[in-house]
LUMGU-333926 format. One record per residue: x, y, z of N, C-alpha, C in turn; residue number from 0; residue in three letters. Coordinates in nm, 2 decimals, decimal comma, padded with zeros to 4 digits. Layout:
     nc1     nc2     nc3    cac1    cac2    cac3     cc1     cc2     cc3   nr  rest
       X       Y       Z       X       Y       Z       X       Y       Z  NUM   ALA
...
# end
This chain:
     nc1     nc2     nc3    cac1    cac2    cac3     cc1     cc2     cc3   nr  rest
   00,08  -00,12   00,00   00,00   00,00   00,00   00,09   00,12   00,00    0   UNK
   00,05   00,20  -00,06   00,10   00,33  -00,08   00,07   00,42   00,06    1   UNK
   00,13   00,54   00,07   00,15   00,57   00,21   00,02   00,68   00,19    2   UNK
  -00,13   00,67   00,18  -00,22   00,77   00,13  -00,28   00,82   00,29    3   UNK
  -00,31   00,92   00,29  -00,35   00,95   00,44  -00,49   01,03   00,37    4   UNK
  -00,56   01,03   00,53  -00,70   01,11   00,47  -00,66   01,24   00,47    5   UNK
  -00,54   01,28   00,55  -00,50   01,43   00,58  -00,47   01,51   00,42    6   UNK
  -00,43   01,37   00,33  -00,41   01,45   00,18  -00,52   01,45   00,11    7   UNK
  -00,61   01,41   00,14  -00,80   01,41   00,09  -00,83   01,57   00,01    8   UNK
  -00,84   01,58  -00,10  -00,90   01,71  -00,11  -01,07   01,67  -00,21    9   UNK
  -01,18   01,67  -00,13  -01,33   01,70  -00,18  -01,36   01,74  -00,28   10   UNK
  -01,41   01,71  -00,35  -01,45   01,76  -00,51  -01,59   01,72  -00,55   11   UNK
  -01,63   01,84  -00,63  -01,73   01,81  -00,65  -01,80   01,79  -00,80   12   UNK
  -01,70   01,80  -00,92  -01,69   01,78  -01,06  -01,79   01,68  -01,12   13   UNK
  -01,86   01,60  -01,08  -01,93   01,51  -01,13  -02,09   01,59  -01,08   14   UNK
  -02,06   01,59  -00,98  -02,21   01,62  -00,91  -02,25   01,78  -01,01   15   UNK
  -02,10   01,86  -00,98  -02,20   01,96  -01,06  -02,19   01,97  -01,21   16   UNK
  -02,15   01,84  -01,27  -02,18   01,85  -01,44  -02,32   01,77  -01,45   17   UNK
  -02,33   01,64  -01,35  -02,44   01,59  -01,35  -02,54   01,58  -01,30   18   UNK
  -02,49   01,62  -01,14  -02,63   01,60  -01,05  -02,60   01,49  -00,94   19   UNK
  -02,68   01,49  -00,86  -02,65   01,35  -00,71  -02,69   01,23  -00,81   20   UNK
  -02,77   01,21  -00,89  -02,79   01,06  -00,95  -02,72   01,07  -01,04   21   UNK
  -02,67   00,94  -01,12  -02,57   00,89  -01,21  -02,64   00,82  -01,31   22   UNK
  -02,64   00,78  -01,42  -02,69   00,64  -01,49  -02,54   00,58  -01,53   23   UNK
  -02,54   00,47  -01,53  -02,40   00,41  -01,59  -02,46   00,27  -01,67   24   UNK
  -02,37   00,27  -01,76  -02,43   00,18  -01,85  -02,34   00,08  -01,82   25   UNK
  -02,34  -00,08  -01,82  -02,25  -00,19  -01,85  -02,22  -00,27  -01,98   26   UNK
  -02,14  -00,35  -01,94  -02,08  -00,41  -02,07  -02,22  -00,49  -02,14   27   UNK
  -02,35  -00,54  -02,08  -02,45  -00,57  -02,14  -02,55  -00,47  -02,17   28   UNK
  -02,51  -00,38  -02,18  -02,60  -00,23  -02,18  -02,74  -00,25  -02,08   29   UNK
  -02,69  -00,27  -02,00  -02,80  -00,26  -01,87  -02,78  -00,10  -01,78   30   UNK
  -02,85  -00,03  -01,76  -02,88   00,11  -01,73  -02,90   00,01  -01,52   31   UNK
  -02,79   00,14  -01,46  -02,82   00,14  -01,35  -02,80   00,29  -01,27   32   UNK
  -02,87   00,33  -01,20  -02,84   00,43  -01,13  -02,77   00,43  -01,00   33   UNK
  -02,69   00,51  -01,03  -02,64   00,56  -00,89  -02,64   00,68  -00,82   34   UNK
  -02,64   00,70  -00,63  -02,58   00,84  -00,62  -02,46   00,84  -00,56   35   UNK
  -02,40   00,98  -00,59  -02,26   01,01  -00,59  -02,27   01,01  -00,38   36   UNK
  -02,17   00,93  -00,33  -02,13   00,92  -00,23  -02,06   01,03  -00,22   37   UNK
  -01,95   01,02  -00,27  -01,81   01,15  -00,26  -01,74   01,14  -00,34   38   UNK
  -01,70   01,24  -00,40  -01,54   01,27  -00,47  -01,44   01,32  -00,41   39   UNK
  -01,31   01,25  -00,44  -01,21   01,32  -00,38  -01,13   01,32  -00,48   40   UNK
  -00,98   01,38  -00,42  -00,89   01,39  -00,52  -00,76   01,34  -00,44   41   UNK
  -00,69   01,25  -00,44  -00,59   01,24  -00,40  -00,44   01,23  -00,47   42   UNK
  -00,32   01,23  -00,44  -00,20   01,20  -00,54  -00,17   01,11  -00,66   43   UNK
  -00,31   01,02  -00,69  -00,26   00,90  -00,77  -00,40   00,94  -00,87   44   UNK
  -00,45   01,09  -00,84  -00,62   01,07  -00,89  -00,76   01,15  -00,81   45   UNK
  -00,87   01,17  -00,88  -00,93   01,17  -00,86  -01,09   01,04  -00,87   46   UNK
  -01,11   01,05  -00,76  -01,20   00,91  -00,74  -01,36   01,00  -00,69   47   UNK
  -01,43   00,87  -00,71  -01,59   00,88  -00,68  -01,62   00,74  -00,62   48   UNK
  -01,68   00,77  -00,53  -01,77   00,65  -00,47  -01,98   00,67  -00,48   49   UNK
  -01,96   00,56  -00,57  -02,10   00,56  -00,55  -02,21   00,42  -00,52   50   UNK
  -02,33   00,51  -00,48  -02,42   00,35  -00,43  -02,50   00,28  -00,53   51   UNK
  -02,54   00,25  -00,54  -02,71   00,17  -00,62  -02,81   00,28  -00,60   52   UNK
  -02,88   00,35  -00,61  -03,02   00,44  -00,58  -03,14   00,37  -00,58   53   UNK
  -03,14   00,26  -00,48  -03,31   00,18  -00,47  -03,30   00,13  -00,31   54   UNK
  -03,24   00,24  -00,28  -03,30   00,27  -00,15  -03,29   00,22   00,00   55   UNK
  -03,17   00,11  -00,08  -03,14   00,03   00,03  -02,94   00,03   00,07   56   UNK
  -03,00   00,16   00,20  -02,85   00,21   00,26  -02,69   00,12   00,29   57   UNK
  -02,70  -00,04   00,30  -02,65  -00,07   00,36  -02,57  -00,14   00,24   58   UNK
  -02,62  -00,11   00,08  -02,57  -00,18  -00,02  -02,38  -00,13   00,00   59   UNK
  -02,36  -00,20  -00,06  -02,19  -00,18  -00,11  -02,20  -00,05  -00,20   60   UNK
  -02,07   00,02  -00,21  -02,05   00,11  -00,28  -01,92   00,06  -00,38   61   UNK
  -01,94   00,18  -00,47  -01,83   00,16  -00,62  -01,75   00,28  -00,58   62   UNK
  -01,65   00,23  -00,63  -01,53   00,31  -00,64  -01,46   00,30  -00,81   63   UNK
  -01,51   00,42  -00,85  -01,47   00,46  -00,99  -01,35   00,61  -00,97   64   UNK
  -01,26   00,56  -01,14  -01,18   00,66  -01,09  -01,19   00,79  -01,23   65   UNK
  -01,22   00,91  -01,16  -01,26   01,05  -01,28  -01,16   01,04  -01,35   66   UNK
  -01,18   01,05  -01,51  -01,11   01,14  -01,54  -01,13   01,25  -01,69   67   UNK
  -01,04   01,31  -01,73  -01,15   01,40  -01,83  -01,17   01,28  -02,00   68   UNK
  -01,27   01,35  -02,02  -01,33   01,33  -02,17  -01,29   01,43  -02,23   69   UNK
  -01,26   01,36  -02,36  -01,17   01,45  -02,49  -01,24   01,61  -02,48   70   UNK
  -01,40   01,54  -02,46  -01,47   01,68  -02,47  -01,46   01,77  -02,33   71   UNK
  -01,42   01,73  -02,19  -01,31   01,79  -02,09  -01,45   01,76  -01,95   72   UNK
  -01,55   01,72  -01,97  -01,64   01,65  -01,90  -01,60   01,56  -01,83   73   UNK
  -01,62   01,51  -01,71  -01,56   01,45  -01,62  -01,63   01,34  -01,63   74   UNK
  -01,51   01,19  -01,67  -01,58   01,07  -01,70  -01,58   00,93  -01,65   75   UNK
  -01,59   00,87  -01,61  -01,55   00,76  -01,49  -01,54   00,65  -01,54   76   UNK
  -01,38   00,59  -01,51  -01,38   00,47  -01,53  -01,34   00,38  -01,41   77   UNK
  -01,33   00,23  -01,46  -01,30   00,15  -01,40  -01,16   00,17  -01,30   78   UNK
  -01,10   00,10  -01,23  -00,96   00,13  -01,13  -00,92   00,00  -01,17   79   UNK
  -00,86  -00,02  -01,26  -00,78  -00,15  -01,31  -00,67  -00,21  -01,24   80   UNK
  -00,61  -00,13  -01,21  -00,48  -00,18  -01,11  -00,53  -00,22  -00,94   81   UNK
  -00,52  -00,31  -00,94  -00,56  -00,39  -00,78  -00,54  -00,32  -00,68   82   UNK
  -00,35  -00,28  -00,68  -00,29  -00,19  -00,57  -00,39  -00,04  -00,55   83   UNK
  -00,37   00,02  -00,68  -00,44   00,12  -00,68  -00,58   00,12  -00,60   84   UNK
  -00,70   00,04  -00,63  -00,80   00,01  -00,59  -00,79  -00,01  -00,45   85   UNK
  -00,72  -00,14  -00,44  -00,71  -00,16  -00,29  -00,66   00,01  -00,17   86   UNK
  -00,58   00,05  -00,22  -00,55   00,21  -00,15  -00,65   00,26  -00,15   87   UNK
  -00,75   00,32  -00,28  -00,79   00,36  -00,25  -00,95   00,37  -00,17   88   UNK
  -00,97   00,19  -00,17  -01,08   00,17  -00,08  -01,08   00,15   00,04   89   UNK
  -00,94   00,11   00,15  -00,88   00,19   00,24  -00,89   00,27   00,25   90   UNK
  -00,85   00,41   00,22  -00,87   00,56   00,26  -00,98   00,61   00,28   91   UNK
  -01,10   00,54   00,16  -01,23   00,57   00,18  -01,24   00,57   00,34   92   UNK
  -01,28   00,39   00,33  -01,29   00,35   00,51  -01,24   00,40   00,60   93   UNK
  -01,13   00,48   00,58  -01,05   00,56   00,69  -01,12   00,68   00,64   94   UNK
  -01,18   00,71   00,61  -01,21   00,89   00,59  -01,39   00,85   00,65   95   UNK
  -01,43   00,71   00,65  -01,58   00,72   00,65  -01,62   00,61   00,78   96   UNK
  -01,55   00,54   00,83  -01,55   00,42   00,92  -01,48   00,50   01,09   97   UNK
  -01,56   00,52   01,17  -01,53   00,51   01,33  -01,39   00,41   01,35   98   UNK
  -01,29   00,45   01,37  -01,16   00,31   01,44  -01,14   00,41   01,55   99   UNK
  -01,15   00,31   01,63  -01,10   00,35   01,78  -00,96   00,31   01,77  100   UNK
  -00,88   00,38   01,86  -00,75   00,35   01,94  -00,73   00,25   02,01  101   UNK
# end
């Protein structure tokens, strides 16, 4: 793991305000699902989004997609291909969003 702290966390909000709290994203079977935007951040390796399912059920898992620009300069999300990468950055999440006691 990379040495990522939540102290280097910077909030962003590029998606939400080109699109909105809901998402549509389409998959490799062109199945339409919605999501809302949990959070953006930005950290040294990227900017990332976490988001949920929108059917209402809080306790689902969340996605972790990582922004980045479209030719046309609209902010566009893809997949986090690299494992290491992923793995860091779904750690930080949990440390920026999860209670740990001492």
């Amino acid at each position: 793991m990379t040495d990522l702290s939540a102290s280097n966390v910077k909030f962003t909000s590029r998606l939400l305000e080109a699109y909105g709290l809901l998402i549509e994203l389409t998959d490799e079977q062109n199945e339409v699902t919605v999501y809302r935007i949990v959070s953006e951040f930005q950290i040294d390796t990227g900017t990332y989004a976490v988001l949920q399912k929108d059917n209402g059920i809080p306790e689902d898992e969340v996605e972790i997609l990582k922004i980045i620009d479209a030719a046309d300069g609209q902010p566009e999300l893809v997949t986090i291909d690299d494992d290491d990468e992923w793995e860091d950055v779904a750690e930080l999440y949990d440390e920026l969003t999860l209670p740990f006691e001492d």
